[in-house]
C-alpha positions as CSV (number, residue, x, y, z in Angstrom):
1,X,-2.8,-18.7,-0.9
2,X,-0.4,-17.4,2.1
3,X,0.8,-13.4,2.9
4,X,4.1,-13.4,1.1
5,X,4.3,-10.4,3.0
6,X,4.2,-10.1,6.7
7,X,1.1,-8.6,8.0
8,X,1.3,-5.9,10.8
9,X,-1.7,-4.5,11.8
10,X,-2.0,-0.4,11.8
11,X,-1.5,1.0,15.2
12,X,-3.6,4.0,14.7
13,X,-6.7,4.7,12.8
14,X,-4.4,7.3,10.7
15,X,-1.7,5.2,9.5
16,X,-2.4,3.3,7.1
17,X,0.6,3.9,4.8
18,X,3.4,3.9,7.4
19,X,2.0,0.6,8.1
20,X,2.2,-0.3,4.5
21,X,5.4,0.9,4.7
22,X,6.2,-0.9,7.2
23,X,5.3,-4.8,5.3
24,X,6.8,-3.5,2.3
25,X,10.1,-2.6,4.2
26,X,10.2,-5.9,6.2
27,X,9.9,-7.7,2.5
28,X,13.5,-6.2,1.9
29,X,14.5,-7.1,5.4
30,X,14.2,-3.6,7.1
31,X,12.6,-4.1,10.1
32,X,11.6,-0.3,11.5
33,X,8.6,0.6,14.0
34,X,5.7,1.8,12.6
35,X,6.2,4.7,15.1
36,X,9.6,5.7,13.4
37,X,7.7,5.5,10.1
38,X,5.0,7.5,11.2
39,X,7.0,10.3,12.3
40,X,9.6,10.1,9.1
41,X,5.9,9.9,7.1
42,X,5.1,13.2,9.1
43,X,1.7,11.5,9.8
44,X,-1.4,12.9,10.9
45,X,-4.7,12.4,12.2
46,X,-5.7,14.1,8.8
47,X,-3.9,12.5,6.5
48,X,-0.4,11.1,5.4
49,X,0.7,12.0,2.4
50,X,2.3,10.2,-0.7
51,X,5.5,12.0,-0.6
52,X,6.4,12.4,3.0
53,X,6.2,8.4,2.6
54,X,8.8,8.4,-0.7
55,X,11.3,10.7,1.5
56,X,11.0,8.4,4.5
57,X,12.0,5.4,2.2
58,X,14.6,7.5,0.6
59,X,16.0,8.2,4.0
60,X,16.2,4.4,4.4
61,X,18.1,4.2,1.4
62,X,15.9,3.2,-1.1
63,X,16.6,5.9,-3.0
64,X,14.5,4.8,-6.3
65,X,11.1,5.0,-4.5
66,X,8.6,7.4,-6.6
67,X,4.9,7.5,-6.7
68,X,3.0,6.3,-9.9
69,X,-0.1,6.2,-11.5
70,X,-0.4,2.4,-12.4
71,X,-2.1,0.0,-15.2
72,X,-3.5,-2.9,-13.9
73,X,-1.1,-4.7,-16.2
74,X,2.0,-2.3,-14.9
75,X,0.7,-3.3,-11.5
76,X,1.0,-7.5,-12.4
77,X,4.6,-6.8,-14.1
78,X,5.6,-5.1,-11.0
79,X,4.4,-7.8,-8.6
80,X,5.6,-10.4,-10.9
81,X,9.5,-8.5,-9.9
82,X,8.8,-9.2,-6.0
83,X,7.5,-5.1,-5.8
84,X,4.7,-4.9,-4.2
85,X,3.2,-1.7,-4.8
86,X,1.7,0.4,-1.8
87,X,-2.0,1.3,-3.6
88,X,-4.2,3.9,-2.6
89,X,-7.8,3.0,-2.9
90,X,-11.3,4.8,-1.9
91,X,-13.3,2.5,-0.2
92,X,-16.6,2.9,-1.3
93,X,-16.8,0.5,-4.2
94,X,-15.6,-1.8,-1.5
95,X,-17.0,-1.4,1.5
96,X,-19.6,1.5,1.3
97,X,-17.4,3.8,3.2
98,X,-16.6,7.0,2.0
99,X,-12.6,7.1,2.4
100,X,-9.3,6.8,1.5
101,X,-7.1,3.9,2.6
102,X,-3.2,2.4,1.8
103,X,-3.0,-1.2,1.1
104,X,-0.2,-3.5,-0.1
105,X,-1.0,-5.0,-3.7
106,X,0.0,-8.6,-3.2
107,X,-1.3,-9.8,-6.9
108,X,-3.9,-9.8,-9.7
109,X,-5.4,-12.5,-11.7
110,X,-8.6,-12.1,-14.0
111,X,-11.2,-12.1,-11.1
112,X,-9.5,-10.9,-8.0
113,X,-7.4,-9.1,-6.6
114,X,-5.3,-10.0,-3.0
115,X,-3.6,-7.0,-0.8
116,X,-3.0,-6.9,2.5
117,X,-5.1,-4.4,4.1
118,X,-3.5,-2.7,7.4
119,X,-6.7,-3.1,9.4
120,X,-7.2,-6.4,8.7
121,X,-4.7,-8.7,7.3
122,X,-5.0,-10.2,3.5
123,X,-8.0,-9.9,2.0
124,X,-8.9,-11.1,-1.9
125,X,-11.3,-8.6,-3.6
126,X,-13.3,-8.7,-6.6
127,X,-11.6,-7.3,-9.6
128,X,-14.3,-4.8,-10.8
129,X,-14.8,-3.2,-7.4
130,X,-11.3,-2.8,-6.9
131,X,-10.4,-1.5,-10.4
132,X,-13.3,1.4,-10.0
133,X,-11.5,1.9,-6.2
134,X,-8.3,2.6,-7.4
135,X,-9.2,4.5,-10.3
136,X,-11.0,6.5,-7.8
137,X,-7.7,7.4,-6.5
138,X,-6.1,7.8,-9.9
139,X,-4.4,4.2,-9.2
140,X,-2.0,6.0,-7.1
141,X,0.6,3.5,-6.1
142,X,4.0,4.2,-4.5
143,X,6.9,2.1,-5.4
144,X,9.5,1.3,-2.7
145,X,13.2,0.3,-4.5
């Protein structure tokens, strides 16, 4: 299956949502620098947070975007409405690395799971991994509308 979302790769090690952002914007036919976004996100080496990234959407004029805590089924219905969530997910179910990272859900079936992961472009990841991931993270998701 093909990105239905453009892919732009991360331009720093810390910006992993603005990048999301970034995808998810171009989706809707914003086209901003992930530069712009990263300062609008108030992003930092530490950390960007959930919030700062709902304002800087706001600011665009999506003025619905809110952070959620998401079902798996929530998540599909969402998708299924060409939203594609921005998920937050700890990595070490994954990939054996303690941390947090952004990623763009993309869509959900029975036994995977496809996002588009900032560092690397899609990627299709098994369900259970993913599920204990994102719960690890308290299936964060933020919404962009």
């Amino acid at each position: 299956m093909t990105s239905k979302l453009p892919f732009h790769k991360q331009e720093t090690p810390y910006s992993c949502v603005p990048a999301c952002l970034r995808m998810v914007l171009l989706s809707y036919g914003k086209d901003i620098s992930e530069q712009t976004l990263r300062e609008a996100c108030d992003s930092t080496p530490l950390r960007t947070d959930a919030l700062k990234a709902i304002d800087a959407a706001r600011a665009l004029g999506f003025l619905r975007s809110h952070k959620a805590t998401l079902s798996t089924k929530e998540a599909r219905e969402i998708i299924n409405d060409a939203v594609y969530p921005i998920i937050f997910l700890n990595l070490l179910p994954i990939d054996g690395i303690k941390v947090a990272h952004a990623m763009v859900l993309q869509n959900l079936d029975d036994k995977t799971v496809q996002v588009i992961n900032p560092l690397c472009g899609e990627r299709h990841i098994p369900r259970t991994p993913f599920e204990v991931a994102w719960a690890m993270m308290r299936n964060l998701a933020i919404l962009v509308l």
